[in-house]
N, C-alpha and C positions, 0 to 999 in steps of 0.2 A: 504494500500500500504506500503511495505517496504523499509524502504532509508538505502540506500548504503554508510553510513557515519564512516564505520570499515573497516578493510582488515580480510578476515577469518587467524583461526590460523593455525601453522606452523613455521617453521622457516627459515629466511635467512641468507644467508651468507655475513658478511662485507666484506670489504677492506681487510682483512686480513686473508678472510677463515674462522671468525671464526663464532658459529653459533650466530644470536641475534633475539631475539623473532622479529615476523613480519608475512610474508605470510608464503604462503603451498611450499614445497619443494618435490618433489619426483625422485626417480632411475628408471631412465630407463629401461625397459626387457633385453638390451646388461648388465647393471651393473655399467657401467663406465660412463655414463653420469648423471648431477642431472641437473634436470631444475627445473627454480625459478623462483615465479612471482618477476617481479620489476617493478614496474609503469604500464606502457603504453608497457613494453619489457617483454622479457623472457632470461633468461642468462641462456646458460647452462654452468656446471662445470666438470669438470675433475679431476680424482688424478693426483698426480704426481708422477711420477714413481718411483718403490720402492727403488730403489738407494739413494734418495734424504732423504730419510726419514725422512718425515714431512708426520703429517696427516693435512695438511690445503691443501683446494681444489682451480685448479688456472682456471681462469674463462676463458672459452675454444671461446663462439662467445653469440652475442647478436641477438636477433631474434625479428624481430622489424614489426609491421603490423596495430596492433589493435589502433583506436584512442582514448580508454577510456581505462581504469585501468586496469589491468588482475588482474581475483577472484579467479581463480582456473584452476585448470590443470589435464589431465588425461594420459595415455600412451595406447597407443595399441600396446598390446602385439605380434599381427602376423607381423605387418609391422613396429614397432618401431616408429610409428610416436607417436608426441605430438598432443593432441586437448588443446584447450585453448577457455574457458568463458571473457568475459567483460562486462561494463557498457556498450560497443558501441552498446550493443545487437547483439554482432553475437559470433558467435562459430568458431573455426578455426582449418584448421589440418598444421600442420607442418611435414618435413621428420625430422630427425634429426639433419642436415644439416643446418638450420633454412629456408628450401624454403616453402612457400605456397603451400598446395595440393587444386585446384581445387577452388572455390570461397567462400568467407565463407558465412556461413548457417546464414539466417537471422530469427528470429521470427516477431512478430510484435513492437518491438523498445523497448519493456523493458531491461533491464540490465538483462545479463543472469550473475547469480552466481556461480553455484555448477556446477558441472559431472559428473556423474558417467559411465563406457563403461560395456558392456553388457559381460557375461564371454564367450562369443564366437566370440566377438568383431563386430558384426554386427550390434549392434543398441548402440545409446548414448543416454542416460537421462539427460537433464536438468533443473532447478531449476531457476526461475529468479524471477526480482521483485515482480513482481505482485501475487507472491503465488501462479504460476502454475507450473506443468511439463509437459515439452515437451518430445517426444518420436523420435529419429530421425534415418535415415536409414544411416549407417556409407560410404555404398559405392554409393549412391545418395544423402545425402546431405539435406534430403527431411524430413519433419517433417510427424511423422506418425499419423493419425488419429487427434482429436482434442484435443489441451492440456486440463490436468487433471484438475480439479475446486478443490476446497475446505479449501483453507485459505484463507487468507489477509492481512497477513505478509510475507514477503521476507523469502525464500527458502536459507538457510545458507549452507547444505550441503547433500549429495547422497549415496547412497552406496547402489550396484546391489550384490544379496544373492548369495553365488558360487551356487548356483543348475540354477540359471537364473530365476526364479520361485516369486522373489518377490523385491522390489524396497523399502528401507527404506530412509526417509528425516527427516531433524531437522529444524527448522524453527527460526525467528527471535521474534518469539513471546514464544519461551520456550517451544512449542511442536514436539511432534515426530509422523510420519504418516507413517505404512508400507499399499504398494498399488501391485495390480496384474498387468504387465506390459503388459500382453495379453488382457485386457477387461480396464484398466485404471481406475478403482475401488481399492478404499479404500481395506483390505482385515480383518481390526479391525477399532475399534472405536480412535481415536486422542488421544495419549496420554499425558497428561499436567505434563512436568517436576518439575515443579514449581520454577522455576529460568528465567532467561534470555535466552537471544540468547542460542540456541543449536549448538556450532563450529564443534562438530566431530559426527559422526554415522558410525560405521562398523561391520559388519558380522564376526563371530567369522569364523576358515574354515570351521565349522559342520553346518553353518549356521544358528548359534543360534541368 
C-alpha cells in the first residue's frame, strides 16, 4: 500500500504571485485561468491585465468541496471544466466557475492521486493508493470495467498517449507501467527507474 505523506510536484503560487515549489499547477483550455491545488481547495488565478504590467497572477475564487487534500488536477478541454483527485477518494468535476458538476465519483475509499483525461475527453484514468487504475466514463461518472491490478505502491502520476491508444503511470515505488486502456492490460513489462517516487510521466506529441 502507498501513503500519501508528499504533495506531487509542481508549482504554486504565494501571496505574492510568485511561483514556490509545492503542488501541480495547470492553464486552463480558455488560457487565462491557472488552477492550483491548495489543501482541501483549489484557487484558480488570473492575469492581470496588460495595462498593469506585472507578471504576478491575482487569485480570481476559491473552489472548495473535497474533504481531504487535493493531488492533482486535470482540464477538459471540450467543456472547460476542472476534474480534481483527493485522499477523500473521490474524483470531482468543477465548471470553471468553481460549481460542482453532478456528484463526485467514488471508488472504493482509497485516496485517489493522479488523472489523466482521455484525448477525446470521454473517459478519465485514475491512479490511487492502492496501486490501481481506475477507468471512468466522463459523462456518467461511472467506473469502467474493473480497476487495473498490478503494483503495491501508490500510483504518483498518468499520462493518456495523444493517439488514445495507450495509458502510461509512475508509481511511488520508482516504476513506470505503460497499459492498453481498451483491454486494461499491461502493454510491456514494469519498468524499474531505479530511484524513488516517479513525480512526472508524459507523452512526447509523436507519442513517444
Amino acid at each position: 500500500m502507498g501513503s500519501w505523506n508528499r504533495p506531487l510536484p509542481g508549482v504554486r503560487l504565494g501571496g505574492r504571485g510568485n511561483l514556490i515549489p509545492g503542488c501541480e499547477w495547470h492553464i486552463s483550455p480558455l488560457g487565462r485561468s491557472y488552477f492550483v491545488n491548495h489543501s482541501t481547495r483549489t484557487t484558480s488565478w488570473r492575469k492581470h491585465p496588460p495595462e498593469l504590467l506585472t507578471s504576478n497572477l491575482m487569485s480570481e475564487r476559491i473552489i472548495e468541496g473535497h474533504s481531504g487534500c487535493i493531488w492533482s488536477l486535470a482540464c477538459l478541454s471540450t467543456c472547460c471544466h476542472i476534474m480534481s483527485t483527493s485522499t477523500d477518494g473521490s474524483i470531482r468535476q468543477w465548471t470553471r466557475d468553481g460549481e460542482p458538476v453532478g456528484k463526485p465519483w467514488i471508488g472504493d475509499g482509497e485516496a485517489e492521486g493522479s488523472i489523466a483525461v482521455s484525448p477525446d475527453n470521454t473517459r478519465v484514468a485514475s491512479g490511487s493508493a492502492d496501486g490501481r487504475i481506475r477507468l471512468w466514463n466522463v459523462g456518467e461518472g461511472n467506473v469502467i470495467g474493473d480497476p487495473w491490478d498490478g503494483y503495491n505502491a501508490a500510483m504518483t502520476c498518468l499520462d493518456w498517449s495523444p493517439s488514445g491508444l495507450e495509458i502510461s503511470n509512475g508509481s511511488e515505488d520508482g516504476t513506470l507501467g505503460r497499459w492498453n486502456p481498451d483491454t486494461g492490460k499491461r502493454v510491456t513489462s514494469i519498468t524499474e527507474t531505479g530511484h524513488g517516487w516517479v513525480f512526472t510521466v508524459k507523452y512526447s506529441p509523436q507519442g513517444d
